[in-house]
N, C-alpha and C positions, 0 to 999 in steps of 0.2 A: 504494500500500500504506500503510493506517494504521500510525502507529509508537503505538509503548506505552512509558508511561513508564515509569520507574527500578522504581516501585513494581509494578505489573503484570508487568513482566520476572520481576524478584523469587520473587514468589507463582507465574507460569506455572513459574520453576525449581524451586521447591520444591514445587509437584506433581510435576515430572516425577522429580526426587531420589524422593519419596516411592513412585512408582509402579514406578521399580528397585529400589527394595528390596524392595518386597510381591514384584515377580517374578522378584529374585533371592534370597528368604527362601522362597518357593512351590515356585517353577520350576526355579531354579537357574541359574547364569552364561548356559549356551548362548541361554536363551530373553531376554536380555537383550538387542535389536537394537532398528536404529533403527527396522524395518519393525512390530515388535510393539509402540511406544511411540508409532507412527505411527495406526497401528490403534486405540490405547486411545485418544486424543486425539481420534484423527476429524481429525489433518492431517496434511501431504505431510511425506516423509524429510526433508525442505529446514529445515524449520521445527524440528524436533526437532534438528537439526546446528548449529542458531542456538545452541542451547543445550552442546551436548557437538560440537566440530567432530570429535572421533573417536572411536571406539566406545571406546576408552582410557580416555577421558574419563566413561564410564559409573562407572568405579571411586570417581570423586569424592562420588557421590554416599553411598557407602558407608562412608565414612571418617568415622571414631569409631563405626558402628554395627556394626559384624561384629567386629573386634579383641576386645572385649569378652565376645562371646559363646563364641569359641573359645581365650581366654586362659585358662578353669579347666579343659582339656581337658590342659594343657600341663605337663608335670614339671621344674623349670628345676635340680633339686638337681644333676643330672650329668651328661655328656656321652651315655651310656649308658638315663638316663632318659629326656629328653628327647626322645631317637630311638625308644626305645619308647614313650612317649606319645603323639609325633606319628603315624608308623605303625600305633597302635592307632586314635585320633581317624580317621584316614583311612579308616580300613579298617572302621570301624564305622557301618553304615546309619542306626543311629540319631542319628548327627552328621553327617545330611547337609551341614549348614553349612557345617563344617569341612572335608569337601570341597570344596564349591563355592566358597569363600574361596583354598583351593591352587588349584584350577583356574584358578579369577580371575587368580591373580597368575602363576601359569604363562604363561598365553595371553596377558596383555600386556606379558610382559617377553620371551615368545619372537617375540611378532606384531611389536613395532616396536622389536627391541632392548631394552635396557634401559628402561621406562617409570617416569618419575619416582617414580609412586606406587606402584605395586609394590615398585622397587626401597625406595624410604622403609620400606614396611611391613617388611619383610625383614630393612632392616638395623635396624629397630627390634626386630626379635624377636632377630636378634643381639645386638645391645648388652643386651638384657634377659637372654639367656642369659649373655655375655661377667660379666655383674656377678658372677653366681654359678660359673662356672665357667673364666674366663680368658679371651680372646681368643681364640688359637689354637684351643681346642677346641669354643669355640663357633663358629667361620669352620667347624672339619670338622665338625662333626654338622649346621651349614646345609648344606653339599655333600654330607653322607650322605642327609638325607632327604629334596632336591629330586631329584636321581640316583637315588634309589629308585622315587619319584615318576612320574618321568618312564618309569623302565623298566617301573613299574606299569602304567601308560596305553598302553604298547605293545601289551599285552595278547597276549603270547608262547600 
C-alpha cells in the first residue's frame, strides 16, 4: 500500500470534512455514514475510518460551521426565552439545521456516553447562556430542552 504524505492526508481530510457538511447541511445527520462517504469517494469503509476512527468523529468536521448558523435562532435574555426559542428553532421546518445540529449532539453523546465534542458544544451554549442569566438557570433550561427533546423524538 502507497503511503501519502502529510500534505495529501491533509487535502484527502479536508475533502472529506467538506463533503459532511454539504451532506449534513442537505441531508441531515442520519445520512452522514461511513458507507455514504465511502460511496462519494469511490473507496472501502476502511479508508474513510483512517480519517474519523468513529462515526463520532464525523462531528469534527462540523465544528465552527453549524454553531454559527443556529446561534441567531437563540434568545439568551432569560431562562424562559431561551427554552422558547430553542423549542421554537426545533420545531420549525424551516431550520432544518437547527434540528439536525440537536440530533447531532443527541446521538453522540447518547451512542458513546458523553462524546467530547458534543458535550464541549453544550457546555459552550451553557456558559453563553450562564453569562446572561446565572449558572443554575442556565444548567435547568439545558435539562429543560434536551428532556423535551428527547421526549419529542419519542414520538408519543
Amino acid at each position: 500500500m502507497a503511503r501519502i504524505t502529510a500534505e495529501e492526508r491533509a487535502q484527502k481530510k479536508q475533502a472529506l470534512d467538506e463533503m459532511v457538511i454539504s451532506i449534513f447541511m442537505n441531508e441531515g445527520w442520519d445520512h452522514v455514514t461511513y458507507d455514504r462517504l465511502a460511496k462519494e469517494f469511490n473507496v472501502r469503509k476502511s479508508s474513510i475510518q483512517a480519517y474519523y476512527p468513529n462515526s463520532i468523529m464525523f462531528a469534527t468536521a462540523l465544528q465552527g460551521k453549524v454553531l454559527p448558523l443556529v446561534m441567531p435562532l437563540l434568545n439568551f435574555t432569560s431562562k424562559q426565552a431561551f427554552i422558547d426559542s430553542w423549542l421554537k428553532a426545533y420545531k420549525d421546518e424551516q431550520q432544518h439545521i437547527f434540528k439536525e445540529v440537536v440530533k447531532m449532539l443527541l446521538d453522540n453523546i447518547l451512542k458513546d456516553g458523553t462524546s467530547p465534542y458534543a458535550r464541549g458544544a453544550v457546555l459552550k451554549l451553557q456558559e453563553m447562556l450562564a453569562a446572561n442569566i446565572g449558572e443554575k438557570d442556565a444548567e435547568d433550561a439545558m435539562k429543560m430542552v434536551f428532556g423535551e427533546i428527547i421526549y419529542t423524538r419519542m414520538k408519543f
